[in-house]
C-alpha positions as CSV (number, residue, x, y, z in Angstrom):
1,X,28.3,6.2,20.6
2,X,28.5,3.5,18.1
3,X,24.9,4.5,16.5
4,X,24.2,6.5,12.9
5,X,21.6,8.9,13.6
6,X,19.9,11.3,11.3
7,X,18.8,14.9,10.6
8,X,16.1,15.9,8.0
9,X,14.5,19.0,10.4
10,X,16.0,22.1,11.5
11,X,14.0,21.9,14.7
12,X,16.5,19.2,16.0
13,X,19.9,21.3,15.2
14,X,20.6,21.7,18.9
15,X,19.5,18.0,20.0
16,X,22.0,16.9,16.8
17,X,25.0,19.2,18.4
18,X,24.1,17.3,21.6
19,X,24.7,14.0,19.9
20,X,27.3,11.7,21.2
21,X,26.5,9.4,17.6
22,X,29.4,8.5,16.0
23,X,27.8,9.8,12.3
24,X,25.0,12.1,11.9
25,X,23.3,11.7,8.4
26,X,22.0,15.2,6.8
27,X,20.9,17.2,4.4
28,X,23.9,18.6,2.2
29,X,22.7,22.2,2.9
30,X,23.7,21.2,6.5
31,X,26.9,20.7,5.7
32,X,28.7,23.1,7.2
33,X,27.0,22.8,10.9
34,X,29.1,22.3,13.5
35,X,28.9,19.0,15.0
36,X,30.6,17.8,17.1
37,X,30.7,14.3,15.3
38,X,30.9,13.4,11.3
39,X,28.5,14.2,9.5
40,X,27.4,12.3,5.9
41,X,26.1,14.7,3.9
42,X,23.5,13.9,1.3
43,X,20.6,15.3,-1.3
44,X,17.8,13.3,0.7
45,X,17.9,12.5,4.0
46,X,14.7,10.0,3.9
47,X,15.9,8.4,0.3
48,X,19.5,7.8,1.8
49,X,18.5,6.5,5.3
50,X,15.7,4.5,3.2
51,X,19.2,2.7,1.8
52,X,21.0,2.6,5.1
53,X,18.3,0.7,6.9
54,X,18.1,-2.1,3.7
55,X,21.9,-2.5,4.0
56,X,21.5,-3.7,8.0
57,X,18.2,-5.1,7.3
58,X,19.9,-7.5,4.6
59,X,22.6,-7.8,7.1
60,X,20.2,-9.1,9.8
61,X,17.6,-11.0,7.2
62,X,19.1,-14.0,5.9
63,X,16.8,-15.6,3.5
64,X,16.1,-18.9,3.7
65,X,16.3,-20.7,-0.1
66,X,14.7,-23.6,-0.9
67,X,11.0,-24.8,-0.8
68,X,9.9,-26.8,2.3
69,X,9.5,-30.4,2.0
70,X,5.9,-29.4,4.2
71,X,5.0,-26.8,1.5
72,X,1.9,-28.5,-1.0
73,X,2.3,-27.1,-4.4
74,X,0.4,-28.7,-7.6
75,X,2.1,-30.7,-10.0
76,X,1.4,-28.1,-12.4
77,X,1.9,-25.4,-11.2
78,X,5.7,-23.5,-11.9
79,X,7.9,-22.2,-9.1
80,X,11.3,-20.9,-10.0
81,X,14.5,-23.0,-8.7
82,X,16.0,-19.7,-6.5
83,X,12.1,-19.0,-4.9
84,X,11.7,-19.7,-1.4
85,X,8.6,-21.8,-0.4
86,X,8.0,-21.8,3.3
87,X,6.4,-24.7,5.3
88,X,2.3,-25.2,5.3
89,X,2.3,-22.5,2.1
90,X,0.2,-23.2,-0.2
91,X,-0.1,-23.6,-4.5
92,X,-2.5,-24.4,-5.9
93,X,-2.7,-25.5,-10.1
94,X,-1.7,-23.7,-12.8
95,X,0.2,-21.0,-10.9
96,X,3.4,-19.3,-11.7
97,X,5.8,-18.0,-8.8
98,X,8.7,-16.0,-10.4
99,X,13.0,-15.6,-9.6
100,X,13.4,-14.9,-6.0
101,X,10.4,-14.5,-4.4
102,X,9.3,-15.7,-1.0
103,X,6.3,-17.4,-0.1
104,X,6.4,-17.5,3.8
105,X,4.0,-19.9,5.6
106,X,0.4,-20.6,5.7
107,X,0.4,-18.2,2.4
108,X,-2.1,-19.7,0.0
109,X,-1.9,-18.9,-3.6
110,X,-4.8,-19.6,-5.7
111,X,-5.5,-21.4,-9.5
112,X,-3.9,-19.9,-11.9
113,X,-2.6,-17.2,-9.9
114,X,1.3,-15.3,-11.4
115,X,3.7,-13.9,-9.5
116,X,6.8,-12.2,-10.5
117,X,10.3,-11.8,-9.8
118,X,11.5,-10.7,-6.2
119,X,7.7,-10.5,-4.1
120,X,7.8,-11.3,-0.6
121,X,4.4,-12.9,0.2
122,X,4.4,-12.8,4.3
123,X,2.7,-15.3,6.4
124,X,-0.8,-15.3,6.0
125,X,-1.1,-13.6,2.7
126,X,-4.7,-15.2,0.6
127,X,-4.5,-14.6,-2.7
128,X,-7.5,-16.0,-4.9
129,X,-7.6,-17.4,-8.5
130,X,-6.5,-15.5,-11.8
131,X,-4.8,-12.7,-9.7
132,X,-2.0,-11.6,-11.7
133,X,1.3,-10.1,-9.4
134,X,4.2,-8.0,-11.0
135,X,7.9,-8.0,-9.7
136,X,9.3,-6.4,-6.4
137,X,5.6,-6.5,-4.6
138,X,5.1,-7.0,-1.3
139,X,2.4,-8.2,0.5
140,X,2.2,-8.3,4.2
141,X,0.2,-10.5,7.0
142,X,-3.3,-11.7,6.1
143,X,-3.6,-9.0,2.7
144,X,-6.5,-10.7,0.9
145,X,-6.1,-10.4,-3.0
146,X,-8.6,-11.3,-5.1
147,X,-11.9,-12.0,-2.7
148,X,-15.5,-11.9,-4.1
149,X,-16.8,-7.9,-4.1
150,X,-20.0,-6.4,-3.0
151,X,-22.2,-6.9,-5.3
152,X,-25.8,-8.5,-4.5
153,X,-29.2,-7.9,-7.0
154,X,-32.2,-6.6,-5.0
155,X,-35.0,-9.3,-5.3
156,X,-38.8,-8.6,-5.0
157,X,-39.3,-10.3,-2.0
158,X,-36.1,-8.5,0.4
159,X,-33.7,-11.1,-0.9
160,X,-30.1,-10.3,-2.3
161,X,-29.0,-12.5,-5.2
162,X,-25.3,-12.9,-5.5
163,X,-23.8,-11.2,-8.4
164,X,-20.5,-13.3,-9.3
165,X,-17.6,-11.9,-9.7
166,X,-16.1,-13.6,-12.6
167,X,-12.5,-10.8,-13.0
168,X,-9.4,-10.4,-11.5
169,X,-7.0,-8.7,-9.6
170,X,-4.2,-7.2,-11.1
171,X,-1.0,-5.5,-9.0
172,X,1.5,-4.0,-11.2
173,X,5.5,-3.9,-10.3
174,X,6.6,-2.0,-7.0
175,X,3.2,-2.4,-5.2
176,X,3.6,-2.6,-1.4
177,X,0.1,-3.6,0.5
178,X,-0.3,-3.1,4.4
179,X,-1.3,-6.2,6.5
180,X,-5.0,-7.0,6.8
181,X,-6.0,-5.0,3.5
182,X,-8.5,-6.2,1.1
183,X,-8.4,-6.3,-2.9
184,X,-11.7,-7.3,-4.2
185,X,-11.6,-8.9,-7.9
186,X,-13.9,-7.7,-10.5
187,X,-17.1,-8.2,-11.6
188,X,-16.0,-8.3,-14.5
189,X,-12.2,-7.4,-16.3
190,X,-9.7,-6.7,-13.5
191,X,-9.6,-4.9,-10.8
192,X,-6.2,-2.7,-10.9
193,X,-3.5,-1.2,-8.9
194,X,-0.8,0.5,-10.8
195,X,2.7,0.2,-10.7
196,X,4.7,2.0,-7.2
197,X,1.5,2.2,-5.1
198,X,2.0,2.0,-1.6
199,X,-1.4,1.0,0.3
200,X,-1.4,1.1,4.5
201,X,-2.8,-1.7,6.7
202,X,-7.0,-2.3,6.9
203,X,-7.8,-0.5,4.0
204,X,-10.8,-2.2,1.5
205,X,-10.4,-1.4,-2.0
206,X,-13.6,-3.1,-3.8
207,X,-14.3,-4.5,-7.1
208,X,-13.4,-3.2,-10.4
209,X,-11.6,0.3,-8.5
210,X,-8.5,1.5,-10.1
211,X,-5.8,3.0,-8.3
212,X,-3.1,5.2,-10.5
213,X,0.6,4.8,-10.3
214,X,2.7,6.1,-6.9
215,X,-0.6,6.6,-5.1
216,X,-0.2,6.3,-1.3
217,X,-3.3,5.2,0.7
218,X,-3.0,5.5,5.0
219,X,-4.9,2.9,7.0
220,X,-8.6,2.4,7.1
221,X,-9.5,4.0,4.3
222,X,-12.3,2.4,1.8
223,X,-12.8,2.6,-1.9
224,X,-16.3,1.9,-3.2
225,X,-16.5,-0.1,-6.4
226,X,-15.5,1.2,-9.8
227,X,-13.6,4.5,-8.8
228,X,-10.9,5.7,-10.4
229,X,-8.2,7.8,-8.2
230,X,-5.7,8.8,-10.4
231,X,-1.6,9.0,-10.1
232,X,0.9,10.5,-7.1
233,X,-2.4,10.6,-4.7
234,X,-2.2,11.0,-1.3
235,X,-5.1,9.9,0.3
236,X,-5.1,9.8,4.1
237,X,-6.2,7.1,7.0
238,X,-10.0,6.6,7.3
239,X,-10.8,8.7,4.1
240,X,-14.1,7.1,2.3
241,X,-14.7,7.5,-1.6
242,X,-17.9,6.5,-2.6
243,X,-18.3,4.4,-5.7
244,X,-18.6,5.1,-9.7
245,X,-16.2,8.8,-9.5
246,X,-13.3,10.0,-11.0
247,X,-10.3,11.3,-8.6
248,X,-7.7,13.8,-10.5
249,X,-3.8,12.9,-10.6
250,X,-1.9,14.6,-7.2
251,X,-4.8,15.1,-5.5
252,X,-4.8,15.1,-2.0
253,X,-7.6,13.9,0.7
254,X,-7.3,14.8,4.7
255,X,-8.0,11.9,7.1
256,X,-11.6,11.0,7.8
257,X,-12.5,12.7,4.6
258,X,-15.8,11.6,2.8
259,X,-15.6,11.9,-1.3
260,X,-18.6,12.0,-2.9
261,X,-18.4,13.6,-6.0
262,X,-15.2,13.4,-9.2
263,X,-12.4,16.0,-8.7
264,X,-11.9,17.7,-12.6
265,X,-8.1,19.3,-11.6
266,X,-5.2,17.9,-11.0
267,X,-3.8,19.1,-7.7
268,X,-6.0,19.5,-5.5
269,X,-7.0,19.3,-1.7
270,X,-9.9,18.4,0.0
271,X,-11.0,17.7,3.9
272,X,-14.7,17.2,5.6
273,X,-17.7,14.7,4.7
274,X,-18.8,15.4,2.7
275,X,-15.0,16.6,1.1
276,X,-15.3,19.9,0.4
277,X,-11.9,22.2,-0.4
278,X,-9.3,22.1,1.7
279,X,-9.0,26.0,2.5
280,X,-12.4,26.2,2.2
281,X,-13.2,23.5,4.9
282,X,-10.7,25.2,7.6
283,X,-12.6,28.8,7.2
284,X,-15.5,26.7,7.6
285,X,-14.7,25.1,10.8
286,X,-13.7,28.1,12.3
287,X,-16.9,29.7,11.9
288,X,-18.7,26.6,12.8
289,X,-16.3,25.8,16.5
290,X,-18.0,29.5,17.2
291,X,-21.1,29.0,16.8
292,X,-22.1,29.0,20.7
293,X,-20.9,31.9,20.9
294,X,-22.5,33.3,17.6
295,X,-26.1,31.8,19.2
């Protein structure tokens, strides 16, 4: 009594009629269950309880305005009057920090470095020179933007001479990055994610890689350098995709998957290292769990 709850799965009909909430949230072909408490009837349970939870998380999350008299930010460098600049963050020259965002502490923001309207930079956050940041991005606990990539020249003797990495990052509008994720900057040009991606804690996306628009990546995954994955991809936690290939819009990877080769249609689903297709893969590893038994 006194909570909202919510019900997006027919499994959990009887555990809703068993409810003592005082509203249950649901889809509006649900309408006409009987409940024993109101019901709020909507087109999409997730999108609706998605604006439910901002309205208490507003409630609950005053944000502090201002910038900190601890904070060090260059002379030069431009920070909006209505940003909020936390103690021990850090600006350096030439930077740019749009309307309402917040830098939180020990954030450290780099040369030259923009930032748009509305981000919320968590504690932590290291973003390196000449990244450019669009509005509404978020970027959680220790996210590194903008480190050097992998990339070293064999020498004749068993050395590795350091290639510089003289590009950038760039993260269009919407962008939400997990904590502890890496963004390496080019080689050269920039190394981009698209407007709406959403990208999980611990995943390493390397130098010059592309990610397309509303593409959602799950923890742990890695990205060799110069890929391409295209829009509305779903690519799940501890998937690898090897470097220099070309992943088709709405494609869709399985966990622990290895890519190791370009997808050519759109739509598609792949599982196994290396990926092979989805349907393919389970009538595979049926045969192969049997093999025992087979010998």
């Amino acid at each position: 009594k006194g909570q909202i709850a919510f019900l997006s799965n027919n499994r959990y009909i009887d555990t809703a009629k068993q409810s003592k909430a005082s509203a249950i949230l649901l889809h509006k072909d649900l309408e006409n269950l009987d409940l024993s408490v109101p019901t709020i009837a909507v087109e999409n349970v997730y999108a609706s309880l998605a604006d439910l939870l901002s309205i208490f998380n507003n409630a609950h999350q005053a944000k502090s305005a201002g910038i900190s008299e601890l904070a060090a930010i260059a002379k030069d460098s431009i920070v909006h009057k209505n940003c909020s600049i936390s103690s021990f963050a850090v600006i350096e020259g030439s930077s740019r920090v749009g309307d309402g965002t917040q830098v939180m502490s020990h954030a450290f923001i780099g040369k030259n470095v923009s930032i748009g309207k509305h981000c919320i930079i968590y504690p932590g956050v290291k973003i390196y020179k000449d990244s450019v940041i669009g509005d509404n991005v978020i970027l959680h606990s220790n996210a590194i933007i903008g480190s050097d990539g992998f990339g070293f020249a064999p020498m004749k003797d068993g050395s590795f001479k350091k290639i510089p990495h003289i590009g950038n990052v760039v993260i269009e509008d919407n962008v939400e990055i997990g904590a502890n994720t890496v963004i390496d900057r080019a080689t050269m040009g920039s190394t981009l994610i698209r407007q709406g991606v959403k990208l999980d804690n611990l995943i390493q996306i390397a130098h010059n890689v592309e990610i397309g628009k509303n593409t959602v990546i799950a923890a742990q995954a890695g990205i060799a350098g110069s890929t391409k994955v295209g829009e509305n991809c779903q690519i799940g936690g501890q998937a690898g995709l090897v470097g220099h290939i070309n992943i088709s819009d709405r494609t869709l990877i399985q966990a622990q998957s290895g890519m190791t080769k370009s997808t050519r249609k759109e739509g598609t689903k792949w599982y196994g290292s290396p990926a092979i297709a989805y349907d393919n893969y389970l009538k595979s590893f049926a045969i192969y769990k049997n093999l025992p038994d087979l010998q």
